[in-house]
VOFI-255221 format. One record per residue (C-alpha): y, z, x; residue in three letters. Coordinates in Angstrom, 2 decimals. Layout:
+---------+---------+---------+-----+
!      py !      pz !      px !  aa !
+---------+---------+---------+-----+
!       Y !       Z !       X ! ALA !
...
+---------+---------+---------+-----+
This chain:
+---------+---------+---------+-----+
!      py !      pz !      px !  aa !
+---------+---------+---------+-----+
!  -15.63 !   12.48 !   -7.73 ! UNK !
!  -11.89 !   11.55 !   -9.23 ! UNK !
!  -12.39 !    9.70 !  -12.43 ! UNK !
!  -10.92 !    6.07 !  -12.98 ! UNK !
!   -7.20 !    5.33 !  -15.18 ! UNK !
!   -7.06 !    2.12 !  -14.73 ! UNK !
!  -10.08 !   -0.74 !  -15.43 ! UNK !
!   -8.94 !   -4.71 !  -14.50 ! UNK !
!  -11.17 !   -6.61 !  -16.17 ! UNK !
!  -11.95 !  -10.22 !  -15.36 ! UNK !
!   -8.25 !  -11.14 !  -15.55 ! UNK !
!   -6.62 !  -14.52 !  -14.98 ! UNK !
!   -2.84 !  -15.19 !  -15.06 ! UNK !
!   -1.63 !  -19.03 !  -15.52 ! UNK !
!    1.89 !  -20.20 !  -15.28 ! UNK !
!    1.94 !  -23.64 !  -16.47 ! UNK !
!   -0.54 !  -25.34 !  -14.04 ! UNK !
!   -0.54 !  -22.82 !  -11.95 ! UNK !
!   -3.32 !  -20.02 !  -11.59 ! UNK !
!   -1.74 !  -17.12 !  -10.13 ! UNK !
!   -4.56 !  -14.77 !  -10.15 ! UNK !
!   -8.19 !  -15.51 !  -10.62 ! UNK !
!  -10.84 !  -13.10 !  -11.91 ! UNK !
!  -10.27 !  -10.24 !  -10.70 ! UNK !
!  -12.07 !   -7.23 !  -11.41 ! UNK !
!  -11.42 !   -3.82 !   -9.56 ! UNK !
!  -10.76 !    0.11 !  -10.77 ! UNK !
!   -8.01 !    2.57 !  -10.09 ! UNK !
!   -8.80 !    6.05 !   -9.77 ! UNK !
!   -6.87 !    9.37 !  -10.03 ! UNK !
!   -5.23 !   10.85 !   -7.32 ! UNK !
!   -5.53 !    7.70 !   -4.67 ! UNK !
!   -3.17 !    5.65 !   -3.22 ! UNK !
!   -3.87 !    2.32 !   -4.29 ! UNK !
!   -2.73 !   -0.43 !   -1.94 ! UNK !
!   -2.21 !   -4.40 !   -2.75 ! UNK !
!   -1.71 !   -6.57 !    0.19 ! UNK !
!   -1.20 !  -10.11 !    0.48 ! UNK !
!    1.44 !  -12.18 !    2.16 ! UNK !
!    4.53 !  -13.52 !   -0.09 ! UNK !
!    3.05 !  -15.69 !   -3.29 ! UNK !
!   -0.40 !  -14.04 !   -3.05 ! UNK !
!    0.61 !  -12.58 !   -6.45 ! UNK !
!    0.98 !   -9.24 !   -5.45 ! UNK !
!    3.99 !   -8.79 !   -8.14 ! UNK !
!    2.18 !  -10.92 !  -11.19 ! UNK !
!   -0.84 !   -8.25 !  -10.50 ! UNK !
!    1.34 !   -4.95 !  -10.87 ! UNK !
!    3.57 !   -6.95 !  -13.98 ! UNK !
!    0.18 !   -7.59 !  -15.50 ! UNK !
!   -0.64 !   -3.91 !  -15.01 ! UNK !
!    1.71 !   -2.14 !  -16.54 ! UNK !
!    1.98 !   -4.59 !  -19.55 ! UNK !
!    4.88 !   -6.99 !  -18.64 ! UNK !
!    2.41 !  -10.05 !  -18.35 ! UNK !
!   -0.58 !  -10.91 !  -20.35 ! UNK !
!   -3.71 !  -12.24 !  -18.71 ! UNK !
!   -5.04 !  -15.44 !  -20.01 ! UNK !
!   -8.52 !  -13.99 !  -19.54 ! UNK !
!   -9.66 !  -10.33 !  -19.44 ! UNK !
!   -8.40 !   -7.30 !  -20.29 ! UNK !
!   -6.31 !   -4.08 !  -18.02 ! UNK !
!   -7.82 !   -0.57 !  -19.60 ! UNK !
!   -6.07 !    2.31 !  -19.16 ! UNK !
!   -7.29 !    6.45 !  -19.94 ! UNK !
!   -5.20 !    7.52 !  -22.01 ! UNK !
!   -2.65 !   10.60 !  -21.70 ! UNK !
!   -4.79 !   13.25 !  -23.78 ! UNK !
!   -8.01 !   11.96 !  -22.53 ! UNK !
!   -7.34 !   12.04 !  -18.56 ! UNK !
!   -9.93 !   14.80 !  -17.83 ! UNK !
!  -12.53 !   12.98 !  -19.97 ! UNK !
!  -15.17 !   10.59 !  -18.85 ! UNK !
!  -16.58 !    8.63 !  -21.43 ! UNK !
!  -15.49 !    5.50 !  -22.01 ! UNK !
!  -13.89 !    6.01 !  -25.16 ! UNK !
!  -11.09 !    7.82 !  -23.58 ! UNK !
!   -9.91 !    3.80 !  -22.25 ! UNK !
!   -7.85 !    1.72 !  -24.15 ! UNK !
!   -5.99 !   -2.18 !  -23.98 ! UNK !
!   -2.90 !   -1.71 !  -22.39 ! UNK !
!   -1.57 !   -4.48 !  -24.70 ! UNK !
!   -2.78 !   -2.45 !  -27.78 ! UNK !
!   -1.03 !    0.64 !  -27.06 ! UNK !
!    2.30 !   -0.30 !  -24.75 ! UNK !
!    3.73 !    3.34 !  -25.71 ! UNK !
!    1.21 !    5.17 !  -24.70 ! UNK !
!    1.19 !    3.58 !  -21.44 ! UNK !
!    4.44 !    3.91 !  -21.06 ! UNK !
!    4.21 !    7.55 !  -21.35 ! UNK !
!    1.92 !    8.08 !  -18.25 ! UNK !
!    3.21 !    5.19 !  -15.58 ! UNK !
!    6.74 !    4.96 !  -14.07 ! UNK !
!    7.32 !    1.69 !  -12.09 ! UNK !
!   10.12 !    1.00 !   -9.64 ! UNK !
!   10.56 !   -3.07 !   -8.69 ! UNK !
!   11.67 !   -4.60 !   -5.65 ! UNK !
!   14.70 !   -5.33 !   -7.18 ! UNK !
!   16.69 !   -1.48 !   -7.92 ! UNK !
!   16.45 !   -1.03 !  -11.84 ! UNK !
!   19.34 !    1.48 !  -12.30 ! UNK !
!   23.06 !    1.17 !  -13.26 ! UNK !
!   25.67 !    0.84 !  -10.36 ! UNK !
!   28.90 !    2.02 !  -12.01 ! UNK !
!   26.51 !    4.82 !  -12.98 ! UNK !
!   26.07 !    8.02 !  -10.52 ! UNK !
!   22.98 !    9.24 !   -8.76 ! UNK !
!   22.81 !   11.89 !  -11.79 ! UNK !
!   23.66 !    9.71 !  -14.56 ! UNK !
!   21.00 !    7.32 !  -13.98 ! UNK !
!   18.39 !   10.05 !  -14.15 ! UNK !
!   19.94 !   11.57 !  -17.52 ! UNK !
!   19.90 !    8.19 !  -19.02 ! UNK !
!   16.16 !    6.63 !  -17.79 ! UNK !
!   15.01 !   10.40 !  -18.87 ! UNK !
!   16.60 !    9.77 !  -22.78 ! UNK !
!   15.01 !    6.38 !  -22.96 ! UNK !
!   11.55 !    8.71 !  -22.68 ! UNK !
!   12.64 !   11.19 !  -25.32 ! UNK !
!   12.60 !   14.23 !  -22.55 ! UNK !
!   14.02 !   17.29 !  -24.09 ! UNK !
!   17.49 !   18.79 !  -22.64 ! UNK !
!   15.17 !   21.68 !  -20.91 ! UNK !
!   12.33 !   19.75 !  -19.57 ! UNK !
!   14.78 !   16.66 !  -18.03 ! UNK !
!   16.67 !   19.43 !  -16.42 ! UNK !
!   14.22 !   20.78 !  -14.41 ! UNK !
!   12.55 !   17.45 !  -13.69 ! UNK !
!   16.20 !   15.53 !  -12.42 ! UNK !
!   16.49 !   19.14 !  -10.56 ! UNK !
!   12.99 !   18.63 !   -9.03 ! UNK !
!   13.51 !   15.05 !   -7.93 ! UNK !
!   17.10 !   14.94 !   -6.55 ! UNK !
!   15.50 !   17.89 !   -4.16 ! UNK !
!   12.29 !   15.63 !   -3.05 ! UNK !
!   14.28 !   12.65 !   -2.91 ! UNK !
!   17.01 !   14.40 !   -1.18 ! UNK !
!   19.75 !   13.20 !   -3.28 ! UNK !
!   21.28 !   16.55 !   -4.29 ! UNK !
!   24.29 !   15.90 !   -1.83 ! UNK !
!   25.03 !   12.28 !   -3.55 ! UNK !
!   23.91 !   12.80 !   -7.21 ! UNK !
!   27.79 !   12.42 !   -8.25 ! UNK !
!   28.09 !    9.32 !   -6.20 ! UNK !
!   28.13 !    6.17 !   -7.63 ! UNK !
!   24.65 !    4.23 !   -7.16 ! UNK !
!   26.48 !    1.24 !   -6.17 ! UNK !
!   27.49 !    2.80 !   -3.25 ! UNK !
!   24.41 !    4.76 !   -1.88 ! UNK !
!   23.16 !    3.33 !    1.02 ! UNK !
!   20.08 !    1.13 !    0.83 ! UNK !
!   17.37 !    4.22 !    1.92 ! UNK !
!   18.95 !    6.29 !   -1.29 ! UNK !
!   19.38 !    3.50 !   -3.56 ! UNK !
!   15.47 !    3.10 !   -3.01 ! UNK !
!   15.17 !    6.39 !   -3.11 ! UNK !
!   17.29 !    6.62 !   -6.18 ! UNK !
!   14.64 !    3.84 !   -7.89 ! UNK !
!   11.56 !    5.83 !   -7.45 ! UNK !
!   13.02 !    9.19 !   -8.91 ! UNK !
!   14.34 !    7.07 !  -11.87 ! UNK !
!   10.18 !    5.65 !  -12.13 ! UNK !
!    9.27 !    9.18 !  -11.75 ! UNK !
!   11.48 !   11.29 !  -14.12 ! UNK !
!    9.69 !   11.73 !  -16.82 ! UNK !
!    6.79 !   12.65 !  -14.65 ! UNK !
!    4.15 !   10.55 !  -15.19 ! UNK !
!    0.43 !   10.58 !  -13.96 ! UNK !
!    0.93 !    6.88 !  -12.23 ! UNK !
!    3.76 !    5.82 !   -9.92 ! UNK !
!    3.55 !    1.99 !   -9.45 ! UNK !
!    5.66 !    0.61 !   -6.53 ! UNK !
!    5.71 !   -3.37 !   -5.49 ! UNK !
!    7.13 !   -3.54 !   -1.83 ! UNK !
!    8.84 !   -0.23 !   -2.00 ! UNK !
!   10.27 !   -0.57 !    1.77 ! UNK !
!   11.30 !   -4.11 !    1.66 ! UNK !
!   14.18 !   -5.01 !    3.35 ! UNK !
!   14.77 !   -1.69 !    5.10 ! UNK !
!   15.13 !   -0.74 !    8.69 ! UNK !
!   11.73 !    0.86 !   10.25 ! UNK !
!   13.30 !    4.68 !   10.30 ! UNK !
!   13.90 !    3.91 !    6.42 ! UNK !
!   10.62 !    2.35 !    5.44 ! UNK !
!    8.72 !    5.41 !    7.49 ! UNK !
!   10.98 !    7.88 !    5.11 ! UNK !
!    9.51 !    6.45 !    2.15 ! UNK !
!    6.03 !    5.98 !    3.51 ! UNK !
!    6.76 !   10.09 !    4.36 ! UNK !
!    7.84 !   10.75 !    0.25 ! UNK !
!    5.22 !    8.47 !   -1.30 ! UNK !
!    3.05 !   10.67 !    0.78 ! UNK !
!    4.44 !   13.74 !   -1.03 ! UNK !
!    4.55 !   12.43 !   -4.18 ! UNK !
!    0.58 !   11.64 !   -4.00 ! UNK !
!   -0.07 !   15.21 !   -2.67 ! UNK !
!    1.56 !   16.52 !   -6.12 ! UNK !
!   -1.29 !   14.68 !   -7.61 ! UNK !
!    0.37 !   11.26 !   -8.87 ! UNK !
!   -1.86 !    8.66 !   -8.08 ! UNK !
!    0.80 !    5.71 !   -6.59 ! UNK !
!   -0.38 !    1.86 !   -6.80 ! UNK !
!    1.65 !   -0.44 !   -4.25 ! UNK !
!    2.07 !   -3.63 !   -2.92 ! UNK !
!    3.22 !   -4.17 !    0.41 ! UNK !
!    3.01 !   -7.08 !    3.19 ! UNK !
!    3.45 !   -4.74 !    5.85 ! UNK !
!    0.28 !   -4.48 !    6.93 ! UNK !
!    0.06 !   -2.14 !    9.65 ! UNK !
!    1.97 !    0.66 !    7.62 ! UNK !
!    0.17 !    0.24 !    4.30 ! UNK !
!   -2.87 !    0.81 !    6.04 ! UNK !
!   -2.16 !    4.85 !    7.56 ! UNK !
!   -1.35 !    5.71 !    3.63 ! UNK !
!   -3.35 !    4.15 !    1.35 ! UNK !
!   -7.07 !    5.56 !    0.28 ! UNK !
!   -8.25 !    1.82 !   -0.91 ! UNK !
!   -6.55 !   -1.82 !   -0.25 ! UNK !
!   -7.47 !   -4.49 !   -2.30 ! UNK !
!   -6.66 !   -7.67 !    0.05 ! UNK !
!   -5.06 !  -10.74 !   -2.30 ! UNK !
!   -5.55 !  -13.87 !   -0.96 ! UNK !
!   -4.26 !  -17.07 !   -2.87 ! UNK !
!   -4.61 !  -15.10 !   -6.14 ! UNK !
!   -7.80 !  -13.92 !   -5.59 ! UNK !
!   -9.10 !   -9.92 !   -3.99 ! UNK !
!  -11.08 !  -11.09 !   -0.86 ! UNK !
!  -11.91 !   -7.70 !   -0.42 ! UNK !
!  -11.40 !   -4.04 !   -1.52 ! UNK !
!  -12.12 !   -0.33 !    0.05 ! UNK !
!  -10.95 !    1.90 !    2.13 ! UNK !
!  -10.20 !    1.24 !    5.33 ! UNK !
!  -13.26 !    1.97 !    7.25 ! UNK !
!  -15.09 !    0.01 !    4.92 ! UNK !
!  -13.12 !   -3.43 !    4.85 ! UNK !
!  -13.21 !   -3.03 !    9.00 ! UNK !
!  -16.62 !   -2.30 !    9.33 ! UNK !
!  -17.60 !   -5.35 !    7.06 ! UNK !
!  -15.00 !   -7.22 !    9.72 ! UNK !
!  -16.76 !   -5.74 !   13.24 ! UNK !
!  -19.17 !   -3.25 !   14.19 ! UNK !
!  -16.74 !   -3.46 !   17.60 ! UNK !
!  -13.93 !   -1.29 !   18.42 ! UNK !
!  -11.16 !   -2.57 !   21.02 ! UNK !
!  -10.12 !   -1.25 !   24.10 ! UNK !
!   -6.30 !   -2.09 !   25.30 ! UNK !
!   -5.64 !   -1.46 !   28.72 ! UNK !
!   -2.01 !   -1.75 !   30.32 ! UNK !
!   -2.09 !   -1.70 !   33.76 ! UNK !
!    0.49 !   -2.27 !   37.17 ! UNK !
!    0.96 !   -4.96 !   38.40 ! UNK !
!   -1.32 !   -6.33 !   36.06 ! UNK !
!   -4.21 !   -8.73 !   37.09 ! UNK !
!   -5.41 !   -9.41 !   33.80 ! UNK !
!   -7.14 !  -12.58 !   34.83 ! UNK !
!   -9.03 !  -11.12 !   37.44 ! UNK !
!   -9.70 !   -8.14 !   34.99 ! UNK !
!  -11.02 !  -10.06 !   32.37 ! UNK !
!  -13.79 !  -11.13 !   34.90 ! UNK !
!  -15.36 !   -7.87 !   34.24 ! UNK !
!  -18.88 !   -8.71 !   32.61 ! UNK !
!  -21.68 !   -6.85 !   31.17 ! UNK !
!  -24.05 !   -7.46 !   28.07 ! UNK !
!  -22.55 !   -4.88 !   25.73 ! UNK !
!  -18.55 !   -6.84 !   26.21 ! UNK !
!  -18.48 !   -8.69 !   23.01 ! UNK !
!  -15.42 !  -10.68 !   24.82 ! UNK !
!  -12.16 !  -10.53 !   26.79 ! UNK !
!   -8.25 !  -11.64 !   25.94 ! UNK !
!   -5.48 !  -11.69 !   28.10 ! UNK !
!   -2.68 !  -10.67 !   25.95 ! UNK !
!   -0.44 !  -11.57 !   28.74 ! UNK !
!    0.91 !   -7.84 !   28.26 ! UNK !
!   -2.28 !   -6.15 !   27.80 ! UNK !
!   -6.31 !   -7.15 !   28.16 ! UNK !
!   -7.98 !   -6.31 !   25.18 ! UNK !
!  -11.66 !   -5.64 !   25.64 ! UNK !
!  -14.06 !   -6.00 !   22.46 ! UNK !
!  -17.30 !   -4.10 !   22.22 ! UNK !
!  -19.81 !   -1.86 !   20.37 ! UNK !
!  -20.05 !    0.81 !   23.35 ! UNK !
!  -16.51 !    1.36 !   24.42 ! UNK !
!  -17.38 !    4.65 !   26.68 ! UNK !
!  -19.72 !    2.71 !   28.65 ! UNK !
!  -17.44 !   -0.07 !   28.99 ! UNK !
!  -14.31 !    1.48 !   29.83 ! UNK !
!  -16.36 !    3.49 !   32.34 ! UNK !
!  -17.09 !   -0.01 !   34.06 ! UNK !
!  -13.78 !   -1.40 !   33.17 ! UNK !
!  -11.95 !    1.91 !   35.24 ! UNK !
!  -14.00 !    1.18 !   37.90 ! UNK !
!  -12.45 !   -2.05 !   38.15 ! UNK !
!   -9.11 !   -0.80 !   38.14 ! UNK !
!   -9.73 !    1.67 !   40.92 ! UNK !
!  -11.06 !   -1.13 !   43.26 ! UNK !
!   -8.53 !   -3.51 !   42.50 ! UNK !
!   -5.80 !   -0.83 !   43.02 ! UNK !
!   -3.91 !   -1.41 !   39.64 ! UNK !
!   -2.44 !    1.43 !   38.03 ! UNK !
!   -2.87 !    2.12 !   34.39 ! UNK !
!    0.06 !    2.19 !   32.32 ! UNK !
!   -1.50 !    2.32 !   28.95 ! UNK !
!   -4.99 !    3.18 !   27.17 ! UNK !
!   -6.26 !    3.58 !   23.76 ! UNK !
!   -9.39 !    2.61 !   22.60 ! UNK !
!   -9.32 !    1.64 !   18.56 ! UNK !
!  -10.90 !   -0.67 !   15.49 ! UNK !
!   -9.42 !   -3.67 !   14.55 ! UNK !
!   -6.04 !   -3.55 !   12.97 ! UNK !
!   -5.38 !   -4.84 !    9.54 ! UNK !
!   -3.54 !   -7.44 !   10.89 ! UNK !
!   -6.48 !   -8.63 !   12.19 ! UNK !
!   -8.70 !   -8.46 !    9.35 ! UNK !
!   -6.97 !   -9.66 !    6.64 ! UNK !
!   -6.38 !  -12.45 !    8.81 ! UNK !
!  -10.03 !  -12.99 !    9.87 ! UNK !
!  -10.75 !  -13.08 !    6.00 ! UNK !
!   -8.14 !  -15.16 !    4.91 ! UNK !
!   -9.28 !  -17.68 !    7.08 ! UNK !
!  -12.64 !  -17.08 !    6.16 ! UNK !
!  -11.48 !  -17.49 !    2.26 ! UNK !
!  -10.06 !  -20.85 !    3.52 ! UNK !
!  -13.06 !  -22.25 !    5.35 ! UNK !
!  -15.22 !  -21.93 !    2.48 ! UNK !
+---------+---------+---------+-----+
């Protein structure tokens, strides 16, 4: 089992009036991919400042494991990430929405200079600004100005920057914001590779149906507050026990369709485009549901036969949050 390096505490942020976050406790372990989702003003981006040390809770307290201590257990090996800044600094690289590096500088430039601020020897930055302009595929632009790399490098760009002084955390708020879907399914594709080298990557992200094919555990942030955490399975299992069949058909009678009844059809919706069909036996079902189609002569265009998406369950909750 893959020990924790991070601990949030029972932490509560405050801006003036304003609570941003409210109690939340959760843990962080090595080697995951950590996903935050929330829509915009959830506090997604006060939780990861508050993480890496920028903010300061009002209540609680962020441990992290220390460097030298990563393989131990005990709970010695955690410390304040207020008391020791430095240290933290030494094993987290963090890229923000907004790019962090220097325009007028170049692609190479930019890595020489973040990799100096961390005190890398001439040898080891070398082969680490080597090693990244290869993953990141930046070795054809790394004398190009940043300022004029397109947005896909430029985010690109960012993350090696976080990343070259190779640390054992990668923390990323929204890190395909903005771009076109071919872009932001490039980066899901490298964040994938850079967890497979063994970083363990928290990120925030309000792209639901993305974050959720990457990340082992989403913590769900809901008006400051985690409504719910796990992995996947987990949060939709807690949602519904059904699964959903979608069924596309020619010329499409939905409404007579979606007069199909039985006892194990949880319900019916007419999408308009598609009839969804919920239930806890979807073989049986779509066996009765085909049948239908046969008789009525329609001709199926489309099939698959899934659980909720997190669309759907972060909205269920939310609402849920609000009812209460």
């Amino acid at each position: 089992m893959a020990h924790t390096v991070f601990k949030v505490n029972n932490i509560t942020k405050v801006f003036g009036k304003h609570v941003v976050l409210k109690d939340l406790t959760f843990d962080i372990n090595a080697g995951e991919i950590f996903g935050i989702i929330g829509t915009s003003g959830s506090g997604k981006t006060t939780l990861l400042n508050t993480i890496i040390g920028f903010l300061r809770p009002e209540i609680g307290n962020i441990l992290f494991r220390e460097e030298h201590l990563l393989n131990f257990k005990d709970e010695d090996a955690f410390v304040s990430v207020s008391e020791k800044p430095f240290d933290l600094k030494r094993i987290i690289g963090f890229a923000a929405q907004t790019p962090s590096f220097y325009g007028e500088l170049t692609a190479l430039e930019n890595l020489e200079y973040f990799g100096t601020l961390h005190g890398l020897s001439y040898d080891a930055l070398r082969t680490n600004i080597n090693t990244l302009l290869k993953l990141m595929e930046l070795e054809e632009f790394k004398n190009t100005k940043s300022k004029n790399l397109s947005g896909g490098m430029a985010r690109r760009l960012d993350i090696a920057c976080a990343l070259v002084h190779d640390p054992k955390v990668l923390i990323l708020d929204e890190p395909t914001a903005d771009l076109d879907p071919i872009l932001r399914n490039h980066i899901w594709k490298l964040i994938q590779k850079i967890n497979n080298k063994g970083t363990t990557i928290i990120l925030s992200s309000h792209l639901l149906n993305e974050i959720e094919l990457l990340c082992h555990r989403i913590a769900i942030l809901h008006e400051g507050t985690i409504i719910d955490i796990g992995t996947m399975e987990e949060i939709k299992n807690k949602f519904s026990k059904n699964e959903e069949i979608h069924i596309e058909t020619y010329p499409g009678n939905y409404k007579e369709l979606a007069k199909l009844a039985d006892a194990d059809i949880a319900r019916i919706e007419n999408k308009g485009h598609e009839l969804v069909i919920y239930t806890k036996k979807p073989s049986k079902v779509l066996k009765l549901m085909l049948s239908k189609i046969e008789t009525m002569n329609e001709k199926i265009i489309d099939l698959k036969v899934n659980k909720p998406s997190l669309d759907d369950v972060f909205m269920s909750l939310a609402k849920k949050k609000e009812e209460k």
